[in-house]
C-alpha positions in Angstrom: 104.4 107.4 61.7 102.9 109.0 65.0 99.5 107.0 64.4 101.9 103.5 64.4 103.6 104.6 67.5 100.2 105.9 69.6 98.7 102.4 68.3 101.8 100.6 69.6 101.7 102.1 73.0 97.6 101.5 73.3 98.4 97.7 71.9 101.2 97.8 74.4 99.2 98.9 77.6 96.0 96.3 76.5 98.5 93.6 76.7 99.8 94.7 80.0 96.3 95.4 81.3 94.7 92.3 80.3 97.3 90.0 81.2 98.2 91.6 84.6 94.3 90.2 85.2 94.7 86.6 84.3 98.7 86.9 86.3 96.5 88.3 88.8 93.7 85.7 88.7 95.6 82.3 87.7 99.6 83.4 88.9 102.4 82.9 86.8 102.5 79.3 85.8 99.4 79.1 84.7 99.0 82.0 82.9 100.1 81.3 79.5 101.4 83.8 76.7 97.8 82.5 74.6 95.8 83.3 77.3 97.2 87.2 77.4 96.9 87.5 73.5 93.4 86.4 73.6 92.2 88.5 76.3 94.0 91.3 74.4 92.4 90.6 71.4 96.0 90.9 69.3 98.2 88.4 67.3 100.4 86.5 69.1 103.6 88.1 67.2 102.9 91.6 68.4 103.5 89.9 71.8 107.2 89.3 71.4 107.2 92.4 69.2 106.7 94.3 72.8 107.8 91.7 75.5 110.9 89.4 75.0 109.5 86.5 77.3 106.7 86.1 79.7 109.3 87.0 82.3 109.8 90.3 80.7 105.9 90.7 80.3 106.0 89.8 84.2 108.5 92.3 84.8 106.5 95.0 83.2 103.0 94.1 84.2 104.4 94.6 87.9 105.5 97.8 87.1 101.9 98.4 85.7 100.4 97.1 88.8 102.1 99.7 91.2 101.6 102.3 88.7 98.2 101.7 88.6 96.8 100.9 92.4 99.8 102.9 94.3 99.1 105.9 93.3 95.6 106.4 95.1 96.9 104.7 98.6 100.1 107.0 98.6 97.6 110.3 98.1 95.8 109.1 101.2 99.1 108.9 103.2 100.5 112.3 102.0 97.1 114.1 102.8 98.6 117.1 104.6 95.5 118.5 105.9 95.5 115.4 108.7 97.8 114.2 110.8 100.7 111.7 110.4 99.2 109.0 112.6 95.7 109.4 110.7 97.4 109.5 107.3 98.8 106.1 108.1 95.5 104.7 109.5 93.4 106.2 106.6 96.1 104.8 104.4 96.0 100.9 105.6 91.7 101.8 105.9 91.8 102.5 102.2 94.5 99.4 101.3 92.1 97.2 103.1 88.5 98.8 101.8 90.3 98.3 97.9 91.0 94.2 98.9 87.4 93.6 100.8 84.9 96.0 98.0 86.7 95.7 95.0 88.5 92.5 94.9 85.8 90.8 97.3 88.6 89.2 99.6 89.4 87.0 96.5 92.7 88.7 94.3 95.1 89.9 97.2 97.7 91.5 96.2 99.1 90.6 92.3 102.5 91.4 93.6 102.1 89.4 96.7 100.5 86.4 94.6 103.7 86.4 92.7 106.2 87.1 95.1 104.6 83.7 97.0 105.0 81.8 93.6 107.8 82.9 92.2 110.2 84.8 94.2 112.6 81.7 94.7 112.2 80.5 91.2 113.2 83.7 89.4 115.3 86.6 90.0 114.1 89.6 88.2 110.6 89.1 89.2 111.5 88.6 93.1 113.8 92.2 92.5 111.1 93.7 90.3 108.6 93.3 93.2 111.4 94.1 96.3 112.0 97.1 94.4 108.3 98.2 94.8 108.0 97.0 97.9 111.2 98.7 99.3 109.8 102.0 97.8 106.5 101.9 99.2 107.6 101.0 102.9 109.7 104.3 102.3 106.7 106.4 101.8 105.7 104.5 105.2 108.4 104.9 107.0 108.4 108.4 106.3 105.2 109.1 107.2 106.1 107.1 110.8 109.0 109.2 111.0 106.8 112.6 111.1 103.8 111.1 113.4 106.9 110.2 115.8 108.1 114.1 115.8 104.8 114.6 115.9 104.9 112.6 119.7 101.8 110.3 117.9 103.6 107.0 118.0 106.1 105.6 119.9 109.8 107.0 119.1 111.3 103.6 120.8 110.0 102.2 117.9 112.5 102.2 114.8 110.0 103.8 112.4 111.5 101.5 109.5 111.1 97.8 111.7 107.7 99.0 112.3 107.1 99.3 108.8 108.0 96.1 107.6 106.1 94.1 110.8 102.7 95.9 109.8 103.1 95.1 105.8 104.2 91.3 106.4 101.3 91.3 108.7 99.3 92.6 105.8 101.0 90.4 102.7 99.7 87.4 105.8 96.1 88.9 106.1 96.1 88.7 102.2 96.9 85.1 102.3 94.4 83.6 104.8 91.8 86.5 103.5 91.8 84.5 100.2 92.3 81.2 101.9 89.0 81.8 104.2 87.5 84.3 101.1 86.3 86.3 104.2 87.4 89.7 105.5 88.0 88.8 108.9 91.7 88.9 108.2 92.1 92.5 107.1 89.7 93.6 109.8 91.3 91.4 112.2 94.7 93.5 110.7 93.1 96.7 110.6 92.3 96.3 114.4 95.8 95.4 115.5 97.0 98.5 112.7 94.9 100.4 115.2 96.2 99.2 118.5 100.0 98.9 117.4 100.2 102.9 116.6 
C-alpha cells in the first residue's frame, strides 16, 4: 500500500511540475488539461484522480511555484551575517539574476503571468496568488523594518508602502522585460532598488 501512495505523490508532483511549465510558458487559457498529461507522461484519468479542475490544478501549481523558487530568494534576505539594507539589495540582485540567467528575460514571473490573465476572471486563483504575494512582502517588510532600526533607510518611509511600490515596480519590469525580451528593465529596476533605499 506504501509503494501506491509514494507512486501517487511522485505522479502527483510530475503533474504539477510539468504543467506549472507550459502555465508558465503558454498562461492559463491556453494551457490545456492534454497538454499537462502529455508532458507528464500519465493517463488523462489520474489527472482528475489528483486535481478536481484545471482551476484546482492552478491552484496547486501556484503553491508549487512559491514552494519551489521562494525558498532560495528568502535565504538571501534572512542572511544574518550582512546587514538589513544588503539583505534586501542581495535579495532583489538574486530575484533579478534568476529572471535575466535562467529564464533569459523571457518567463517573468508564473504568478505574475497569471495574476495579469486571470486575476479578474477567477477568484481562487487571484486569492491563491495574493496570498503568496501578501506573505512574501511580509518577509520584506520585515527585513525594512530592521534596516530602519538599523538607521539604513529612511524611517519616514512606512516600511510596508515601500514594499509594495518596489514589488509593483518589479511585477512592471517583468512585463516590459518580456515585452522588449531584454534586461534593461530589471537593470533599469535594480538601479532605482539601489537609489530608493
Amino acid at each position: 500500500m506504501e509503494r501506491k501512495t509514494e507512486k501517487g505523490e511522485m505522479k502527483n508532483d510530475t503533474l504539477l511540475e510539468k504543467g506549472m511549465e507550459i502555465l508558465w510558458s503558454k498562461g492559463y487559457n491556453a494551457t490545456s488539461i492534454n497538454d499537462i498529461v502529455e508532458a507528464a507522461g500519465v493517463p488523462k484519468g489520474s489527472f482528475y484522480f489528483y486535481f478536481k479542475s484545471k482551476e484546482d490544478f492552478t491552484v496547486k501549481a501556484i503553491e508549487k511555484y512559491f514552494g519551489t523558487m521562494f525558498p532560495p530568494a528568502l535565504e538571501v534576505l534572512q542572511n544574518k551575517s550582512v546587514s538589513p539594507k544588503q539583505r534586501i539589495l542581495d535579495f532583489y540582485e538574486f530575484r533579478s539574476q534568476v529572471l535575466k540567467d535562467e529564464l533569459n528575460c523571457k518567463m517573468g514571473c508564473m504568478a505574475c503571468n497569471l495574476a495579469s490573465e486571470m486575476a479578474e476572471h477567477n477568484e481562487e486563483i487571484r486569492k491563491a496568488i495574493e496570498v503568496k504575494t501578501q506573505l512574501v512582502n511580509t518577509y520584506i517588510t520585515e527585513a525594512v523594518e530592521e534596516a530602519q532600526e538599523y538607521g539604513e533607510i529612511d524611517t519616514t518611509l512606512n516600511a510596508a508602502d515601500l514594499v509594495a511600490f518596489l514589488e509593483d515596480a518589479g511585477k512592471g519590469a517583468m512585463v516590459t522585460m518580456k515585452e522588449r525580451n531584454s534586461a534593461y528593465p530589471i537593470d533599469n529596476f535594480m538601479s532605482m532598488v539601489r537609489k530608493l533605499i
